[in-house]
C-alpha positions in Angstrom: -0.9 17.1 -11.2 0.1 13.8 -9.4 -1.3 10.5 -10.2 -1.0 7.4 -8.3 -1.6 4.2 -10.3 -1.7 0.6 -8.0 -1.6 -2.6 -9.1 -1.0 -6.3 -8.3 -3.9 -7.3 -6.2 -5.4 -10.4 -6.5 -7.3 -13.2 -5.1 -5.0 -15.1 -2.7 -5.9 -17.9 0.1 -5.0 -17.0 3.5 -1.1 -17.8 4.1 -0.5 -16.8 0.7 1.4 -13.8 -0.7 0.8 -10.9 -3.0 2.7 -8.0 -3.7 1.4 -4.2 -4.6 2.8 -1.9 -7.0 2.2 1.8 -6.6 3.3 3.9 -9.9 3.8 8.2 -9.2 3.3 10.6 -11.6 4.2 14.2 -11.0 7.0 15.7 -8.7 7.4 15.9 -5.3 8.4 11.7 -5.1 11.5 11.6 -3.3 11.1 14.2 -0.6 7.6 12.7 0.8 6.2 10.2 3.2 4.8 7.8 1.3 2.1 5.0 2.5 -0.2 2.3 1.8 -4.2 2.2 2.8 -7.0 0.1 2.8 -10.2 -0.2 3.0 -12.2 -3.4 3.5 -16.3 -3.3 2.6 -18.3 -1.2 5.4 -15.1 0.2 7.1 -13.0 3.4 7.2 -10.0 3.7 5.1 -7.0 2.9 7.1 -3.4 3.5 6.9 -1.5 0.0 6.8 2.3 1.1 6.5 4.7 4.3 5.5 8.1 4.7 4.3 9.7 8.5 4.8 12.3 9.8 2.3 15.2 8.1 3.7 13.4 4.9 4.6 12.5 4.5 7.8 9.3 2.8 8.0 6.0 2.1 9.7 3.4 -0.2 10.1 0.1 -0.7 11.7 0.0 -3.8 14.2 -1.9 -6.3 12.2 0.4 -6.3 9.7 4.1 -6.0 11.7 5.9 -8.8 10.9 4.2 -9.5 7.7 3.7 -6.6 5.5 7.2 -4.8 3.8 6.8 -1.4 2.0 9.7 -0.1 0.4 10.3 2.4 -2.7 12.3 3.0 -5.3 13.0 6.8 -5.8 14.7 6.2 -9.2 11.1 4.5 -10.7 8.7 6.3 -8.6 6.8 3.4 -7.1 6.0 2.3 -3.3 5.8 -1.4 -3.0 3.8 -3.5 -0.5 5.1 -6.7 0.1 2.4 -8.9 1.4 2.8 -12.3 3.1 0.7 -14.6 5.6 -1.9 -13.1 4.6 -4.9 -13.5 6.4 -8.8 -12.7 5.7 -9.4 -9.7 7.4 -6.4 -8.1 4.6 -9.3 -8.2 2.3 -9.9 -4.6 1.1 -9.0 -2.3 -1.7 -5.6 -1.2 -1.0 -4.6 2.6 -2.3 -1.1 4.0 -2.0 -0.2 8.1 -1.0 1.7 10.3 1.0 1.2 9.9 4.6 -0.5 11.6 5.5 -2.3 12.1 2.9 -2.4 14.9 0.5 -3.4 14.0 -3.5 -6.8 12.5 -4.8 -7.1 8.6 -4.5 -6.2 6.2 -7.6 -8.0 3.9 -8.4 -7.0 1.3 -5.3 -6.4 -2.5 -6.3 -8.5 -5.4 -4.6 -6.8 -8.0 -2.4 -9.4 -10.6 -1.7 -7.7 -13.3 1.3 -10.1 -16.6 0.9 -10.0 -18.7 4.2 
């Protein structure tokens, strides 16, 4: 059964800089597309960036340029590397394949102040 555990949200001001942890437990790791969501209060869930298996990577617009996912096959984890943030990152951010395909952790709250 897989898990996904995130961490490392916070409560940043805008420009600041936080960066998200995503911990996998089960099998299956290495050979998926893996990506970060969010969802901010009163809004769909929304896919914010992906890496494949051999790392080639996608982002939504808002955050090009900004946002860096990457992952380390070896730990398990997906990271989000989050800078210039701005208020409208605000939302619970949850990590999983992409597209989807296991239950949702828990998420971890990133909270941009203006």
């Amino acid at each position: 059964q897989v898990q996904l555990v995130e961490s490392g949200g916070g409560l940043v001001q805008a420009g600041g800089s936080l960066r998200l942890s995503c911990v996998f437990s089960g099998s299956g790791f290495s050979s998926r597309t893996m990506g970060w969501y969010r969802q901010a209060p009163g809004k769909q869930r929304e896919f914010v960036a992906g890496v494949t298996a051999s790392g080639i990577r996608n982002y939504l617009d808002s955050v090009r340029g900004r946002f860096t996912i990457s992952r380390d096959n070896a730990k398990n984890t997906v990271n989000l590397q989050m800078n210039s943030l701005k208020p409208e990152d605000t939302a619970v951010y949850y990590c999983n394949a992409a597209p989807m395909m296991w239950a949702w952790g828990q998420g971890t709250q990133v909270t941009v102040s203006s």
